[in-house]
N, C-alpha and C positions, 0 to 999 in steps of 0.2 A: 504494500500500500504506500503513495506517498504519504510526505507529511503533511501538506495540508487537507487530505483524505480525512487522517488517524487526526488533527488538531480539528477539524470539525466536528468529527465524531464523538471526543472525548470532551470538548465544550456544549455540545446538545446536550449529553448524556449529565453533566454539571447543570446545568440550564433547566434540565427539567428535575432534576434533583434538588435544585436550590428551592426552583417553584413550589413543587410537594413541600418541602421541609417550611416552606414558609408560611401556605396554608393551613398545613396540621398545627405551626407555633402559634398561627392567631386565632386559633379555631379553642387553645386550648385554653381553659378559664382561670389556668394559674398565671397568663399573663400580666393579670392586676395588679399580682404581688410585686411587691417593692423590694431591693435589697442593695443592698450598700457594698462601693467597692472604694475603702478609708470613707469618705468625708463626703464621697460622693453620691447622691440619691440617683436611680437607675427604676423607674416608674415603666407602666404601660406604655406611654406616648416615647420613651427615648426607643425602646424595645423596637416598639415601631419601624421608627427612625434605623436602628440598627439593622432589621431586617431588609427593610429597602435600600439600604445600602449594599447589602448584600448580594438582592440580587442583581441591581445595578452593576454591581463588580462584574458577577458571573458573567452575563450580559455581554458587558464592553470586552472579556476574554474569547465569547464565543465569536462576539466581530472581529475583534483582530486575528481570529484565525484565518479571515477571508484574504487578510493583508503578508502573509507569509509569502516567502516567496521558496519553490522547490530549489534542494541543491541538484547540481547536476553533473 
C-alpha cells in the first residue's frame, strides 16, 4: 500500500473513533461532575471545550493526510 493509502486509512479509522468516543463522553451523565487539577476547576462546559478540540485535532490529521506526498 502507499503511504498516503495507509495515512488515510489510519486517520478515518481515528476520525470515527474520536466521533464515537465523543458521543458516548457527552451522552454520559457523569459529565457534570466537577474535578480539580491543583487550583484549577474542570466543569461540564471546559469538558466540552476539551472534547471539540479533540476532534478538531483528529480532523485536521485526517486532512493533512490528503497533503502527503508518496516517496519514490
Amino acid at each position: 500500500m502507499k503511504t498516503k493509502a495507509i495515512l488515510r486509512l489510519i486517520g478515518f479509522t481515528m476520525l470515527i473513533t474520536a466521533a464515537v468516543f465523543v458521543l458516548c463522553a457527552l451522552s454520559n451523565p457523569g459529565l457534570g461532575r466537577v474535578f480539580y487539577i491543583g487550583s484549577i476547576r474542570i466543569g461540564a462546559d471546559v469538558k466540552r471545550i476539551f472534547y471539540a478540540v479533540y476532534v478538531v485535532v483528529i480532523a485536521a490529521l485526517f486532512g493533512i493526510s490528503f497533503f502527503v506526498k508518496d516517496k519514490k
